[in-house]
C-alpha distance (Angstrom), angle and dihedral (degrees) to the residues before:
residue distance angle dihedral
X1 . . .
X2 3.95 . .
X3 3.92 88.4 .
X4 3.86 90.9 58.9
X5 3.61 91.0 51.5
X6 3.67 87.6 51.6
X7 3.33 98.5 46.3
X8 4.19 94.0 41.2
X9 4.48 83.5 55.5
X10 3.99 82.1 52.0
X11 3.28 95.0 57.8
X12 3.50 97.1 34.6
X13 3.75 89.6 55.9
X14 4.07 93.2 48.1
X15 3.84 84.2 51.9
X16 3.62 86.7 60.1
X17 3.76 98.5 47.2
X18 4.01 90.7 42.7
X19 4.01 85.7 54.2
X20 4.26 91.1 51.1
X21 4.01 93.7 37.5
X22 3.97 82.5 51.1
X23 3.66 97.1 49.4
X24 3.82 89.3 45.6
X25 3.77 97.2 45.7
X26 4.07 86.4 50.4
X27 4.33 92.6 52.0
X28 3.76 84.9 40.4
X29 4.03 86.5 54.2
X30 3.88 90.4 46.4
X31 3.93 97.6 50.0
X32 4.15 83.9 48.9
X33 4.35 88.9 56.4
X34 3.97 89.9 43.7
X35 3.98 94.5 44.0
X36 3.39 117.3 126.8
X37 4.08 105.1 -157.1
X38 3.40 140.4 29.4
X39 3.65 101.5 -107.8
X40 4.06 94.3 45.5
X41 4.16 80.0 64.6
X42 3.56 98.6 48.3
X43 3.94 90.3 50.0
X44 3.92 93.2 49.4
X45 4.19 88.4 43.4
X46 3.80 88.0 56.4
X47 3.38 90.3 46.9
X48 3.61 97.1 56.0
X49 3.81 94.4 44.3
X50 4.14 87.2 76.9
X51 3.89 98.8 49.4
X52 3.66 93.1 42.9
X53 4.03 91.7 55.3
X54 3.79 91.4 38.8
X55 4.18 89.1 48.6
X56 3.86 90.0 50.6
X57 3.90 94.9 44.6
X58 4.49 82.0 50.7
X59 4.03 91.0 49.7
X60 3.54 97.1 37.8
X61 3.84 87.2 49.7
X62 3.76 92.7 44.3
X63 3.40 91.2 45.0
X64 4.05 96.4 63.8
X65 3.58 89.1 40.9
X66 3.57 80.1 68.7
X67 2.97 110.0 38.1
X68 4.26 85.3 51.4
X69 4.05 82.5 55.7
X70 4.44 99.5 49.9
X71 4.31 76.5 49.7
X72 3.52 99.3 54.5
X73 3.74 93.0 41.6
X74 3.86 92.0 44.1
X75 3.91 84.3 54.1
X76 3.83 100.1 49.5
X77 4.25 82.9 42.8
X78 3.90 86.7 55.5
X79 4.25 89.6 35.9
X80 3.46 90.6 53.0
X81 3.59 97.3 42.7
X82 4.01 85.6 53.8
X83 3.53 101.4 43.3
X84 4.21 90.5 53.8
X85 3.72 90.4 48.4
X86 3.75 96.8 47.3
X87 3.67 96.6 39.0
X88 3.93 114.0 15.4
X89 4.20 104.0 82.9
X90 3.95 84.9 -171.9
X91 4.22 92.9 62.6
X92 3.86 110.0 122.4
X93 3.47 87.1 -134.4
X94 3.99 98.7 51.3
X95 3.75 89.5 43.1
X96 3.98 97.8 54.3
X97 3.88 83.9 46.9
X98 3.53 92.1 60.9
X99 4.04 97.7 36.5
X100 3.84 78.0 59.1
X101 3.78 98.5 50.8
X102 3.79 93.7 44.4
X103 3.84 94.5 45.3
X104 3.33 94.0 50.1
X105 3.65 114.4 21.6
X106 3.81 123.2 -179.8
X107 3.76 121.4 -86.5
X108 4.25 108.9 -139.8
C-alpha cells in the first residue's frame, strides 16, 4: 500500500512540473509571435526545444505510472471478485448458482 502512495506523490509531482513546463512553453511561444528579429526567434526556439523533451519524458513517465496503478487495481478488482466467488458461500452470484443446480439437477 506504501508503494501506491509513492507512486500516487510521483505522479502528483510530474503533474506539477507538466503544469510549469506548460505555462513556460506557452510564454516562450508568445515572446516567439512578438519577436522582433530573426536571431531573437532562433534563441527562444532553442530554448523551447529542452522543456518540450524534458515535459514529454515527465508525461510519458507519469503516464506508465498510471497506467501500472489502473493494472494493479484492475487485478485486486478481478482478485477480489475471485476470491468471494471461490470462497464466500453467501455471494449472490455463488448462491443463484447453486439455487440453479438444486432446482434443477441433472438427469443421467
Amino acid at each position: 500500500m506504501q508503494e501506491f502512495f509513492k507512486d500516487v506523490e510521483i505522479v502528483k509531482q510530474n503533474i506539477v512540473v507538466i503544469k510549469n513546463a506548460t505555462k513556460t512553453i506557452g510564454d516562450i511561444n508568445q515572446q516567439v509571435l512578438l519577436a522582433t528579429t530573426s536571431e531573437r526567434e532562433a534563441e527562444l526556439t532553442s530554448n523551447l526545444a529542452p522543456i518540450l523533451a524534458e515535459t514529454n519524458k515527465k508525461a510519458a513517465f507519469a503516464k506508465a505510472i498510471l497506467q501500472k496503478l489502473r493494472d494493479e487495481t484492475e487485478k485486486q478488482k478481478v482478485s477480489r471478485f475471485t476470491h468471494s466467488l471461490t470462497y464466500s458461500p453467501t455471494h449472490p452470484l455463488t448462491h443463484s448458482l447453486t439455487q440453479v443446480e438444486v432446482n434443477n439437477p441433472k438427469l443421467e
